[in-house]
C-alpha positions in Angstrom: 149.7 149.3 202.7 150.5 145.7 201.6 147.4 144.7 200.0 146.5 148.7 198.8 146.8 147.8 194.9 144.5 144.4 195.5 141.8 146.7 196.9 142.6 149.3 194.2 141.7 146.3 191.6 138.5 145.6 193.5 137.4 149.3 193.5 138.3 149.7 189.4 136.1 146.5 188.7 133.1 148.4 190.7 133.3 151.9 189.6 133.3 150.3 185.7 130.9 147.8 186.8 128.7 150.7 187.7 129.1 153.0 184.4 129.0 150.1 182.3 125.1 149.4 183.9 124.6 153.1 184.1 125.7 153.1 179.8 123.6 150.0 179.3 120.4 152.2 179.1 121.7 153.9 176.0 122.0 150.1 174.8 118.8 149.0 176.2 117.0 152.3 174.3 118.7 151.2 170.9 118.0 147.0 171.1 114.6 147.7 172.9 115.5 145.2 175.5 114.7 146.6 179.2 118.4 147.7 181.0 117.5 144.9 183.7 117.5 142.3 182.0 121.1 143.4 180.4 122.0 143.6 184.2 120.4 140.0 185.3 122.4 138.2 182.1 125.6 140.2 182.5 125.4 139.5 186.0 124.1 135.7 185.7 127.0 135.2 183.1 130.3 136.7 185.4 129.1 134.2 188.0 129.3 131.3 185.8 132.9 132.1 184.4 133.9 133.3 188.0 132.4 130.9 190.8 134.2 133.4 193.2 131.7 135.7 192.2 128.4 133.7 193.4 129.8 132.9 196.8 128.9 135.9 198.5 126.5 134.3 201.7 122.9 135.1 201.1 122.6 136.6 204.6 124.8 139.4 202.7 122.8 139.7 199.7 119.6 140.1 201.8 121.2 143.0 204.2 122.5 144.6 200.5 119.0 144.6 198.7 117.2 145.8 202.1 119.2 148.7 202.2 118.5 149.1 198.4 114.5 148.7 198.5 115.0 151.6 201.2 115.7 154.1 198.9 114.1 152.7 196.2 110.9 153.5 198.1 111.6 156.6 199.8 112.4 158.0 196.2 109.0 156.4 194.8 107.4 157.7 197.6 108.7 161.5 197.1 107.7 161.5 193.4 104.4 160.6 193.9 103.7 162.9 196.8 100.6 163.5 198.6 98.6 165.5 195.5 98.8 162.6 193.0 98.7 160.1 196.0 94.8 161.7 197.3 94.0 161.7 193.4 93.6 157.9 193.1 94.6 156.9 196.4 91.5 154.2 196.1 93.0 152.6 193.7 96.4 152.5 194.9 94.9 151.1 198.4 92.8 148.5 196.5 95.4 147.0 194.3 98.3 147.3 197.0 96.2 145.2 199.2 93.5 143.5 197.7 95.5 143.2 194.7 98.6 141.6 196.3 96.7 139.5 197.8 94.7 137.7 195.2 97.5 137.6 192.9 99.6 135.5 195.5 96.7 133.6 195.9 96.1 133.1 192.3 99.9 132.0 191.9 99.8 129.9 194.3 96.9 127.9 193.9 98.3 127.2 190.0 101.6 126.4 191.2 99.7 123.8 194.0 97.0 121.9 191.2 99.1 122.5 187.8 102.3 121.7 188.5 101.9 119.7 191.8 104.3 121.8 194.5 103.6 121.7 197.8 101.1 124.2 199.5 104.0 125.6 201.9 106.2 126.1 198.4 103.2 127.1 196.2 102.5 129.8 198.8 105.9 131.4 199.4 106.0 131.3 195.2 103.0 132.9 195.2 103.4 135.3 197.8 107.2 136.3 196.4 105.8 137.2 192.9 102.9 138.9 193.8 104.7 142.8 194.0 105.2 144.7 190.8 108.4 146.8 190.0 107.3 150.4 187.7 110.6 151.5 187.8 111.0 148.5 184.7 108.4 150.2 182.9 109.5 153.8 183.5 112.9 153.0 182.4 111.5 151.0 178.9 109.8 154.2 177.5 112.7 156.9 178.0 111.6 160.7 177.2 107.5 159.1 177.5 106.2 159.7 180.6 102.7 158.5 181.7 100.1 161.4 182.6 97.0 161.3 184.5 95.7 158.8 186.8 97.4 156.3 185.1 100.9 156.8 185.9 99.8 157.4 189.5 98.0 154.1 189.6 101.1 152.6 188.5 103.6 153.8 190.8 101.5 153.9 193.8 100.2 150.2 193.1 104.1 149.0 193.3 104.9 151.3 196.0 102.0 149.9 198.4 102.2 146.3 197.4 106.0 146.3 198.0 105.2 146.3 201.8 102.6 144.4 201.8 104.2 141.5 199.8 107.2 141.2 202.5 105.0 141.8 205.3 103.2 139.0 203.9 106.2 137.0 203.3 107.4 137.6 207.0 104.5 136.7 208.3 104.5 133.6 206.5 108.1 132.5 207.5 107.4 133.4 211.2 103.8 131.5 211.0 104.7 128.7 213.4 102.5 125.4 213.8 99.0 124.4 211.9 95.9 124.6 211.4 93.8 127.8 212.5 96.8 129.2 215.2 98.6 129.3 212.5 96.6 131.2 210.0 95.2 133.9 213.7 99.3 134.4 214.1 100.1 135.4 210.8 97.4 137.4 210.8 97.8 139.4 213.3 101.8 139.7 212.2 100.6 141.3 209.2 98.3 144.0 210.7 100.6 144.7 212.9 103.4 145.6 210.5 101.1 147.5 208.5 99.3 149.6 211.8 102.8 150.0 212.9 104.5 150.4 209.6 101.7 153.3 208.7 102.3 155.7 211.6 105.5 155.4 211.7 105.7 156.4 208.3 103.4 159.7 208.2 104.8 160.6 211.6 108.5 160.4 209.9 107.5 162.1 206.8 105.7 164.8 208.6 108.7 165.3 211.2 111.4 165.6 207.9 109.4 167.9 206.6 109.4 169.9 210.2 113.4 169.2 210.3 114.1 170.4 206.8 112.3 173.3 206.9 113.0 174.7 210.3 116.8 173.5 211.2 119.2 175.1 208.6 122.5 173.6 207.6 126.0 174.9 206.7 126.2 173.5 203.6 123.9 172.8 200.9 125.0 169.0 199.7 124.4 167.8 203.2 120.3 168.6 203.4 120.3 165.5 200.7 122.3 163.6 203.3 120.2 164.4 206.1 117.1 163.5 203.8 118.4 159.9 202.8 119.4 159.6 206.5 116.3 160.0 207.9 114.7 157.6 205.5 116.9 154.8 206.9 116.1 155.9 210.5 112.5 156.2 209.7 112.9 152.3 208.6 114.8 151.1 211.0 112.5 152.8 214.0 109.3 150.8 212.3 111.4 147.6 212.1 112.5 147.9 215.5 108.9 148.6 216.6 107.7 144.9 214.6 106.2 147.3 211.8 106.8 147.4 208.5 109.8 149.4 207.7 109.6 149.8 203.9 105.7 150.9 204.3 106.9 153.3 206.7 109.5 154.6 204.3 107.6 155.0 201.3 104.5 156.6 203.4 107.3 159.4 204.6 108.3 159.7 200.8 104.9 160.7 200.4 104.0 162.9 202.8 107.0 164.6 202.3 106.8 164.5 198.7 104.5 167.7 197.8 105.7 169.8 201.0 107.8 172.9 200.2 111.6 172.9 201.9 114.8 174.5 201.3 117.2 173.2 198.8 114.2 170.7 197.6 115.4 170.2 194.3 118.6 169.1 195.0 117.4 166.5 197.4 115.0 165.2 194.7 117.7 164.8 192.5 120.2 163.2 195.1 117.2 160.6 195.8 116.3 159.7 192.4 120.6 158.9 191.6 120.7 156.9 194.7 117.2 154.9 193.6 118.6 154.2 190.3 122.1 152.9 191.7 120.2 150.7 193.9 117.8 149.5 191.1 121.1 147.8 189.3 122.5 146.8 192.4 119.3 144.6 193.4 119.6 143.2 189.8 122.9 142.5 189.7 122.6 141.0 193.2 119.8 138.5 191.8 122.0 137.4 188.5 125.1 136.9 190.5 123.2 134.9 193.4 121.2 132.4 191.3 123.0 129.1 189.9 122.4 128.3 186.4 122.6 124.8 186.7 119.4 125.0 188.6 117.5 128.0 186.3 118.4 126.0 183.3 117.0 122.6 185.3 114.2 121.2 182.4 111.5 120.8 185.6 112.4 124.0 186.9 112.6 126.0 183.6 109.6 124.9 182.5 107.4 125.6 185.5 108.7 128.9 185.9 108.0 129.7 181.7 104.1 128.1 183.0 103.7 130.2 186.5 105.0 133.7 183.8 102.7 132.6 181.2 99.9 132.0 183.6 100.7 135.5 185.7 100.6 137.8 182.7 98.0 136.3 180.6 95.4 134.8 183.5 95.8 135.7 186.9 96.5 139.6 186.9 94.1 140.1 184.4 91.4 138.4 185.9 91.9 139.0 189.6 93.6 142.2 189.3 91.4 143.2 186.0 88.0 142.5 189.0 89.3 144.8 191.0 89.7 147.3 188.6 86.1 147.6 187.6 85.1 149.7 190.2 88.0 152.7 189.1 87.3 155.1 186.6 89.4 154.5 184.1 89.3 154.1 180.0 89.3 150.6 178.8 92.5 151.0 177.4 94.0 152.6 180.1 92.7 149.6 182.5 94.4 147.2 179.8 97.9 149.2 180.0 97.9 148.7 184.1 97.0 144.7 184.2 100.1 144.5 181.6 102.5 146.9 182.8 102.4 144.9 186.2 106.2 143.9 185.7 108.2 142.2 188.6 111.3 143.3 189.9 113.3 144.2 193.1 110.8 142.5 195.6 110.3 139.5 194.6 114.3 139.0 194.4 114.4 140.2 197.5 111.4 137.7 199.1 113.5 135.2 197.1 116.7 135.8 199.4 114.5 135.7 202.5 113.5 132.7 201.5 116.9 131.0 201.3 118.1 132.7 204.5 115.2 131.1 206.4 116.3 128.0 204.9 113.0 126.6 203.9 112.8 122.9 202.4 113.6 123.3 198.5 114.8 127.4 198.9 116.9 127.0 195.4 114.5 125.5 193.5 111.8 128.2 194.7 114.7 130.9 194.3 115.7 129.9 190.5 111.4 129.8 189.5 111.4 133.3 190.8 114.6 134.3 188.8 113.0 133.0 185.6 109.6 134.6 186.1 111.2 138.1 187.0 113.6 137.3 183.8 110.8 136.8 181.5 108.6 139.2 183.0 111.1 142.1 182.2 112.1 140.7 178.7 108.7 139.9 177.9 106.5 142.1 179.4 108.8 144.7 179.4 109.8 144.7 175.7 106.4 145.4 174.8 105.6 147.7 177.1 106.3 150.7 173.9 103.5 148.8 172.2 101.0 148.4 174.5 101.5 152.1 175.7 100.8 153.2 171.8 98.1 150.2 171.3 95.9 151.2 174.3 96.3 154.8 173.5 98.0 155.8 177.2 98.2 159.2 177.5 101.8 160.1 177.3 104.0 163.1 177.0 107.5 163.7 175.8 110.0 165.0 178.5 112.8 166.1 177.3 116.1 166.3 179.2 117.1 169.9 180.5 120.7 169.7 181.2 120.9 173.5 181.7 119.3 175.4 184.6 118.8 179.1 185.3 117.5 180.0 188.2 116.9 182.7 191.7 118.3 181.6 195.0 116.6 183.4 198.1 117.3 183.3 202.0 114.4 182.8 203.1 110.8 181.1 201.4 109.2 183.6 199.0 105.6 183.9 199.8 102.8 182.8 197.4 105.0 181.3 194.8 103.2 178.1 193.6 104.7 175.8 191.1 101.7 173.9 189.0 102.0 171.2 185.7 98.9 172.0 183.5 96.6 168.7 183.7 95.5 167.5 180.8 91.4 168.3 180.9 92.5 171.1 183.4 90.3 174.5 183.0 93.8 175.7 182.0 94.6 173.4 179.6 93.3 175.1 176.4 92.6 178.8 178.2 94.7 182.2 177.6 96.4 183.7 180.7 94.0 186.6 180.8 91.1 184.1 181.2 92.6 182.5 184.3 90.9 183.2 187.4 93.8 183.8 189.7 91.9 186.6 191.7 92.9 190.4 191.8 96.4 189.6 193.4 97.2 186.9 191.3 99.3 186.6 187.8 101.6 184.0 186.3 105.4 184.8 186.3 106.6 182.6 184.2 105.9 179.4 181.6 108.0 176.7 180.6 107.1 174.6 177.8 109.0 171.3 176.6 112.2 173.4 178.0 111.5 176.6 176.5 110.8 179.5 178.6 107.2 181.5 176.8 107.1 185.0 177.0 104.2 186.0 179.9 101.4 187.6 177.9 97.3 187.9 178.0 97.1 186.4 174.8 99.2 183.0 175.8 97.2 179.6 175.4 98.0 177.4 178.1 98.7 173.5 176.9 98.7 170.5 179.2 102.0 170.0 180.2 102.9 173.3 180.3 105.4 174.2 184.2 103.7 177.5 185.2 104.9 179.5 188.3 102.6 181.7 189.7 102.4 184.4 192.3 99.7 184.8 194.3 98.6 184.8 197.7 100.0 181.8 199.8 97.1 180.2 201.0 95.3 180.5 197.2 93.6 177.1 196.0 95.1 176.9 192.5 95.5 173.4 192.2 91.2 173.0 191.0 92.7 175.3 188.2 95.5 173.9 186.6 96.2 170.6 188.0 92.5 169.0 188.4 91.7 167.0 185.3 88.2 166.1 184.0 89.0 162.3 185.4 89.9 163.7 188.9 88.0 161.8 191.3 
């Protein structure tokens, strides 16, 4: 009991740590400067007035931001789900893979010839800043979400090239020796995280799914518990198997994401708190852990302003903006994903793995990666309300719905199907009565921006629109309200 009101200091500086970053969005909304970056400077600043502060080992750090990215993709994973995921899942494999790929390339063949580093310290540059982070961008426009394709692009891109950029990485570290044995081992380290990493992943999602559903629980609170559980076993079991544990946790978000379960909601909601608490912890983690002295080095501020300039204005829109061609998108929608390409989490992360492996020059290669990631969400992030109005993205409003109102029932009530009206839908535009929901079928209810519309034949549908519908359970409703014009 001696050092009880030490530890009681330590717990009142975290718990006002953490609402001062979760009030920092209303501050972020009103200067129109992302919340991350007011997390990276606070952050960066404590450290240099308290040393103490910055002294926490990197092994630590790294074991910290693991377990964050965890739920960060289980979370990303479950709100995509398999529906949006199929609807531009070409895309998302293209860019996650191809698209990681030639941006770590592109990086690190400008950080090699412009500003003469050293191919082993170009490439783990280039390899640590070529994920993206959407979570920046979703947090930047507030009550505006992204519709369509688009936003699916977006979230799936980061989501797929989040595994792939530290399986990369890994591979890289672990790469032993020269020349062509080199290149053959790394490889074959990387198709092996991703084979392994893959079914892993889809057989965890599908066996939550099994568990939720068909083993009950006394209380409510812990089927969120049991959720975020399994994530982490589901990582841990691909790890231990040399696969790719964060591929294999944001594959079970996704096969999981769109399957009907008891107390779904509430797990939803549990995952998406924890993702954002561990979105300001791996930021916070990143300002804390970098020195100063070394960001604010001339040689290395400088190359790191160069490698941002160079990665937003050249190599993702060429190499990325190539790939792109192929996917049926509008122009300006193409232009919003090349600049809403923000980094975040991952690269910090790949940043800590590279001092922990204690590679020649790890500060200097960890301070270039803070400075791109800091400019990247000041920058690219700030004028990420712009571009979304300048390329004409289709957006919505979503407003919050603090209240709720709803049925509770012991057991699944057959043929109740939830749909959001698609934009281009065939029931975007249409009245009720010329739905063709079959001779069983009929809509219970409609909510619109929050408001709950009366149920009538004469009630126009508008993309957007949450409809529930009863009909019978195995009816193939989704071509009617949820399959857009652009649906591939």
């Amino acid at each position: 009991m001696i050092d009880i009101e030490p530890f009681s200091v330590v717990i009142f500086l975290v718990a006002a740590t953490v609402i001062i970053a979760v009030l920092s969005n209303r501050l972020s909304a009103w200067i129109r400067v992302p919340a991350p970056a007011l997390f990276l400077a606070a952050a960066a600043a404590a450290a240099a007035v308290f040393p103490i502060l910055g002294t926490v080992p990197a092994e630590v750090d790294e074991r910290i931001v693991t377990v964050a990215l965890i739920f960060i993709l289980f979370d990303g994973g479950m709100h995509i789900g398999w529906r949006r995921f199929r609807s531009a899942a070409g895309a998302i494999t293209v860019l996650g893979i191809a698209g990681t790929a030639v941006t770590a390339a592109g990086v690190a063949t400008a950080a090699h010839f412009l500003f003469a580093l050293a191919w082993p310290t170009a490439l783990l540059i280039g390899t640590a800043l070529s994920p993206t982070d959407p979570a920046v961008v979703f947090s930047i426009l507030g009550k505006r979400e992204i519709t369509g394709r688009t936003g699916t692009i977006l979230e799936g891109e980061s989501g797929a090239n989040d595994p792939v950029g530290i399986a990369l990485m890994v591979s890289l570290l672990a790469a032993t020796g020269t020349g062509m044995d080199a290149v053959l081992g790394g490889v074959g380290q990387f198709a092996l995280q991703m084979v392994v990493g893959a079914v892993v992943g889809i057989a965890g999602g599908w066996g939550l799914m099994k568990l939720t559903r068909r083993v009950s629980l006394p209380n409510e609170a812990l089927y969120s518990v049991r959720a975020i559980a399994c994530a982490a076993l589901i990582y841990a079991a691909a790890t231990i198997l040399h696969g790719s544990g964060f591929l294999a946790v944001f594959l079970a978000g996704i096969v999981s994401g769109d399957g009907r379960a008891p107390y779904k909601r509430e797990i939803e909601r549990f995952s998406g708190g924890i993702a954002s608490l561990a979105e300001i912890i791996v930021f916070v983690v990143l300002g804390l852990s970098v020195s100063l002295d070394d960001v604010l080095d001339p040689a290395i501020l400088w190359t790191g302003l160069g490698i941002a300039a160079l990665l937003i204005f050249v190599i993702r829109p060429v190499f990325v903006g190539v790939l792109l061609l192929p996917i049926r998108l509008r122009w300006g929608e193409r232009a919003f994903v090349l600049w809403a390409g923000l980094k975040g989490a991952v690269p910090i992360l790949l940043g800590i793995f590279i001092l922990t492996a204690g590679v020649a020059h790890a500060r200097t290669i960890y301070a270039l990666i803070f400075v791109v990631v800091v400019v990247s969400v000041v920058f690219q992030g700030g004028l990420i309300p712009l571009m979304a109005r300048l390329f004409r993205v289709p957006m919505r409003i979503v407003e919050p719905e603090p209240w709720a109102s709803g049925l509770r029932f012991n057991e699944e009530p057959e043929g109740l199907h939830h749909h959001t009206v698609a934009r281009g839908s065939p029931a975007d535009g249409s009245t009720i009565e010329d739905l063709n929901l079959g001779e069983d079928g009929w809509v219970s209810m409609i909510n619109r921006e929050g408001r709950l519309l009366q149920v009538r034949g004469s009630t126009r549908l508008q993309a957007g629109d949450i409809v529930l519908t009863l009909a019978e359970p195995d009816a193939k409703l989704d071509r009617i309200f949820e399959q857009s014009a652009d649906h591939d």
